[in-house]
C-alpha positions in Angstrom: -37.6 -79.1 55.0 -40.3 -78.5 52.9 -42.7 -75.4 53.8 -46.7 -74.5 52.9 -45.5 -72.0 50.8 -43.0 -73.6 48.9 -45.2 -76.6 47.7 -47.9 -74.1 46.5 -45.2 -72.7 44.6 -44.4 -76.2 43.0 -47.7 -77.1 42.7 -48.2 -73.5 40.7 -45.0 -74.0 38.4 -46.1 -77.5 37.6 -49.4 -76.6 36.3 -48.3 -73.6 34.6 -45.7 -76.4 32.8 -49.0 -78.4 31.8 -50.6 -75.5 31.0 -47.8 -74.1 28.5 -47.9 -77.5 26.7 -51.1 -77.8 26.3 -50.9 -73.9 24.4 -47.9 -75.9 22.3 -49.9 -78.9 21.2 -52.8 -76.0 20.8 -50.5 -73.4 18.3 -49.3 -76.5 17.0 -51.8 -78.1 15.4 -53.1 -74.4 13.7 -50.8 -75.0 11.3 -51.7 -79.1 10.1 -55.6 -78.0 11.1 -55.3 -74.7 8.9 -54.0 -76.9 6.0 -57.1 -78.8 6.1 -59.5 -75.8 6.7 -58.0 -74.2 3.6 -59.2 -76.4 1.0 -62.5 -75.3 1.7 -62.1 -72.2 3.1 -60.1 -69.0 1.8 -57.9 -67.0 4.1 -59.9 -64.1 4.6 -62.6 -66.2 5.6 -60.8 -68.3 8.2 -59.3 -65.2 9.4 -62.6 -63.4 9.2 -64.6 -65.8 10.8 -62.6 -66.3 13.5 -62.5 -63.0 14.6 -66.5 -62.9 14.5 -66.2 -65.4 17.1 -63.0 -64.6 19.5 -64.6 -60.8 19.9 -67.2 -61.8 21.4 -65.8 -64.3 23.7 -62.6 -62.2 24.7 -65.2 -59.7 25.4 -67.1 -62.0 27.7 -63.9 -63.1 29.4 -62.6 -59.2 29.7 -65.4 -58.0 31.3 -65.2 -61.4 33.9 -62.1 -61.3 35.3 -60.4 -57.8 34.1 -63.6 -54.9 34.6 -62.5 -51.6 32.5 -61.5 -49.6 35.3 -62.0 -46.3 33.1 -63.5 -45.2 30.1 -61.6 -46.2 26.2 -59.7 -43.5 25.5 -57.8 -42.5 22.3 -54.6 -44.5 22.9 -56.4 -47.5 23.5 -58.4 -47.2 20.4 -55.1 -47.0 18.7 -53.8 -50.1 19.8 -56.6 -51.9 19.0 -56.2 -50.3 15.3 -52.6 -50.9 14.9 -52.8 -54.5 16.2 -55.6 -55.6 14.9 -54.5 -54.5 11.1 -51.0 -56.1 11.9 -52.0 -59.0 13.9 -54.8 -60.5 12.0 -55.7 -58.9 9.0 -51.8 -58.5 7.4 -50.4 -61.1 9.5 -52.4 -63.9 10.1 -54.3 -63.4 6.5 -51.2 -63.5 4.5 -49.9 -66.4 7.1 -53.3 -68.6 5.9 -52.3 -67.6 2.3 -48.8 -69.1 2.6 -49.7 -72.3 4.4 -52.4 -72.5 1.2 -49.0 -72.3 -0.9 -46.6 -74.8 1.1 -46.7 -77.9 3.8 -47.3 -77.5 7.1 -44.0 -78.7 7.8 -42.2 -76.3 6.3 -44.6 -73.5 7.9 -43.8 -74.4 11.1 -40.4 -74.4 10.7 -40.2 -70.9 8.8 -42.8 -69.5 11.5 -40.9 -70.5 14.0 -37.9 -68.1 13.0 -40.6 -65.1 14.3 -38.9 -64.3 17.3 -35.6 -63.7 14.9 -37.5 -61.0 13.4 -38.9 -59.4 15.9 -35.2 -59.3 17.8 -33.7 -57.7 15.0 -36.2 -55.3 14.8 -35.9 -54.1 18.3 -32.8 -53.8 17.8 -32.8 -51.0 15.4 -35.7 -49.7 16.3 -35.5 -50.1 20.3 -31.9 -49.7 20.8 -32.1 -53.0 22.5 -28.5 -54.6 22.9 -27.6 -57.9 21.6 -24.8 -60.2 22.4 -22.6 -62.6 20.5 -24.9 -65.0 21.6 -27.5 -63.5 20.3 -26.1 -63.3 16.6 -25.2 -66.8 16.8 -28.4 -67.3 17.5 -29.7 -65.4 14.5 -27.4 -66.7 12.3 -28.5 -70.4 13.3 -32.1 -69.3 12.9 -31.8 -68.2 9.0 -29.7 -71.1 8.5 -33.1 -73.0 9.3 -35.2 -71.2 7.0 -32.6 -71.2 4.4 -32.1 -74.9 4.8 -36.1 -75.4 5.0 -37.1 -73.3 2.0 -34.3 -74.7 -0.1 -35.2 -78.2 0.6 -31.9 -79.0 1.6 -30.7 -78.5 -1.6 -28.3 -74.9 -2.2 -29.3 -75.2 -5.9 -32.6 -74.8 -5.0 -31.8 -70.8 -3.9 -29.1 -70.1 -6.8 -32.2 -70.8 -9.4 -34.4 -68.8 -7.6 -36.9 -71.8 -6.8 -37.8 -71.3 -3.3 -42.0 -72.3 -3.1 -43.8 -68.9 -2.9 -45.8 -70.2 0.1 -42.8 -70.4 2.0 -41.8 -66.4 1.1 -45.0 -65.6 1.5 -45.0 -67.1 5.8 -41.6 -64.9 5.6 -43.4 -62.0 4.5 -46.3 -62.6 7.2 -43.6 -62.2 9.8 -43.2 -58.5 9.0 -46.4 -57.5 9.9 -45.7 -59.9 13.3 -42.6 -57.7 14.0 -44.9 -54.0 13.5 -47.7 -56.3 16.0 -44.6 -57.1 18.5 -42.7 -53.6 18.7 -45.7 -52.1 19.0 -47.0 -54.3 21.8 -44.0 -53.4 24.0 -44.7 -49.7 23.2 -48.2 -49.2 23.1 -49.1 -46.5 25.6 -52.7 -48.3 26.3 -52.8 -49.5 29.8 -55.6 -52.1 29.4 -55.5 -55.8 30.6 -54.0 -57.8 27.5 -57.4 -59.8 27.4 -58.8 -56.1 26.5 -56.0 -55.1 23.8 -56.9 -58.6 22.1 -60.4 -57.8 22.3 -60.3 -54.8 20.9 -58.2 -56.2 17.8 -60.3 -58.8 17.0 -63.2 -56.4 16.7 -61.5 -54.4 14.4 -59.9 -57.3 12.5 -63.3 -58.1 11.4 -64.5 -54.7 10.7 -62.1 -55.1 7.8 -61.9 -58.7 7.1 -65.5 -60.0 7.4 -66.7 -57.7 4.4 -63.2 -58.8 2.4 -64.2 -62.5 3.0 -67.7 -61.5 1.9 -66.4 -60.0 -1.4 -63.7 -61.9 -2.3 -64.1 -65.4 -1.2 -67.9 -65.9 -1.3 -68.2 -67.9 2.2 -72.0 -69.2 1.6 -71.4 -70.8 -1.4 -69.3 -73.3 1.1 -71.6 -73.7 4.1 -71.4 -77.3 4.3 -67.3 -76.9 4.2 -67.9 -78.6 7.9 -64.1 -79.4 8.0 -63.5 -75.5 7.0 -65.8 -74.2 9.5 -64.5 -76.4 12.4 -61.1 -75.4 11.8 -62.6 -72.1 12.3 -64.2 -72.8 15.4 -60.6 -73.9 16.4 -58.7 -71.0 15.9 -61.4 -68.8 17.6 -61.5 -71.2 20.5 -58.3 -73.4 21.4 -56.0 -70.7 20.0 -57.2 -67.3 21.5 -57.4 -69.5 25.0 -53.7 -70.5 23.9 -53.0 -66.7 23.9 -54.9 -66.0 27.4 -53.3 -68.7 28.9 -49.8 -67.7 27.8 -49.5 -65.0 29.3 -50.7 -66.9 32.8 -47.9 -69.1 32.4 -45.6 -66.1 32.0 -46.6 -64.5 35.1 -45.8 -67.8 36.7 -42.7 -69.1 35.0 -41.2 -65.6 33.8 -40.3 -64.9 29.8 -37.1 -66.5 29.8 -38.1 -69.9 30.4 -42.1 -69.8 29.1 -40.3 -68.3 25.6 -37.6 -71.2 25.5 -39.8 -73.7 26.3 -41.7 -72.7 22.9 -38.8 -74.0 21.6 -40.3 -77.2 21.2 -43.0 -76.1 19.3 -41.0 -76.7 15.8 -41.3 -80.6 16.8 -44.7 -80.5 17.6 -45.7 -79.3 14.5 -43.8 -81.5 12.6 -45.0 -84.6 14.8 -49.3 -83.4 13.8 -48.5 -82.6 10.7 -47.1 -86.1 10.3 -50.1 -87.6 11.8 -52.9 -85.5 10.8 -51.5 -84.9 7.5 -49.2 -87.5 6.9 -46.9 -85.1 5.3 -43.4 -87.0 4.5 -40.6 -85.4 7.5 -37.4 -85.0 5.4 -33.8 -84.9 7.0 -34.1 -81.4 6.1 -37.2 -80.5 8.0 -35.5 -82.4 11.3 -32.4 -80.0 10.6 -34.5 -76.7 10.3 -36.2 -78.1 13.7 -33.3 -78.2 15.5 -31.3 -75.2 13.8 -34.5 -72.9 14.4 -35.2 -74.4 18.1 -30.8 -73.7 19.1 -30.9 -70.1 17.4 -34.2 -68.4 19.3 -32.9 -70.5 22.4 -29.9 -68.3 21.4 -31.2 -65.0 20.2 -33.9 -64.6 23.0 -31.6 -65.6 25.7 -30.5 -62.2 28.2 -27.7 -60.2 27.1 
């Protein structure tokens, strides 16, 4: 027999289920969305703008549900430094640049492989332990980018022809891993709604007077599709991120982060429809390959 309690806790892990799709179809459609917003927009802008307005409304949210219990001090300060620099301006910045370089198919394919990075990284940094599985998992994993970035074609990587957007979403991932590690050992104790708070303010201490310089913003003011797609990533996407980690306090890690798995096949499904970018055999390989290897590499040891 069924108890109170235990349909609560059904009715809880359903939601959180809805909830972690809707942050999916959310990330998701970044990637197809950023496309668009860059042909009127440059990076720095998108990234810049966005940050002008996710500060303010983390802030709003921070102070609603999660009150500072004690003053800022020096380590928090230092988190927000270190991941805002990582996070958004190297990260996300060079991310834009990238998908200005390549489809949206193949970013989401290549981005997907993120959690690779970051495993491997702990690894040797951390000391954490990984198992058989976990290589496998790896190994699948750059099999999908290889397979992505080469087109299907090995010829392609013997001549050195790999599109430079595509290195250049691998190169964004290296600034993800310094954002990841040093998530897990930040020695701030603030809420996560503060820590992203606190990144996004500095983020555009150093990209809004970049965007200023280099791209020229207001000679593109009526870029409406540009300035929507900012809208969307300060909106849709930093709720994506607040409601993530909801859903991990109600499903655990382990099945929130496989779940995410699916996210490969989301993009490639927008960026079909809103794009109508052409899905190749090889892009429905990388899908799979990239989904099986983090299912692998992420699972417990």
């Amino acid at each position: 027999m069924v108890g109170a309690n235990d349909t609560l806790v059904l009715m809880d892990t359903r939601r959180a289920y809805l909830l972690l799709v809707v942050v999916i179809v959310f990330w998701a459609g970044n990637y197809p969305l950023g496309k668009l917003g860059l042909q009127d927009l440059g990076p720095l802008t998108l990234t810049g703008a966005r940050t002008l307005l996710a500060a303010p409304l983390l802030i709003l949210v921070a102070r609603l549900t999660a009150p500072l219990p004690r003053t800022l001090a020096r380590d928090d300060y230092a988190a927000f430094l270190v991941l805002g620099l990582s996070g958004l301006v190297a990260n996300t910045t060079v991310w834009y640049l990238g998908l200005k370089h390549t489809t949206a198919l193949n970013a989401g394919i290549v981005g997907a492989s993120s959690p690779i990075f970051v495993g491997v990284a702990a690894a040797l940094v951390l000391g954490d332990r990984l198992s058989r599985r976990n290589w496998l998992g790896i190994g699948l994993s750059v099999l999908a980018v290889l397979v992505t970035v080469a087109k299907g074609s090995p010829a392609v990587l013997f001549r050195l022809e790999a599109n430079r957007g595509d290195l250049l979403i691998l190169a964004s991932q290296s600034a993800w891993v310094v954002y990841s590690l040093y998530s897990r050992a930040a020695a701030s104790t603030l809420p996560p709604v503060w820590v992203m708070a606190g990144a996004n303010v500095v983020g555009g201490i150093v990209l809004v007077p970049l965007a200023l310089l280099v791209d020229r913003p207001w000679e593109h003011w009526r870029a409406w599709h540009g300035w929507l797609v900012v809208l969307y990533g300060a909106v849709p996407i930093t709720l994506g991120h607040l409601w993530f980690y909801q859903v991990i306090r109600v499903l655990g890690a382990g099945p929130t982060v496989t779940f995410l798995n699916l996210m490969p096949f989301a993009v490639l499904a927008l960026s079909w429809l809103l794009l109508d970018e052409t899905v190749h055999v090889y892009h429905l390989a990388g899908a799979v390959l990239v989904a099986a290897g983090v299912y692998l590499a992420t699972r417990p040891t």
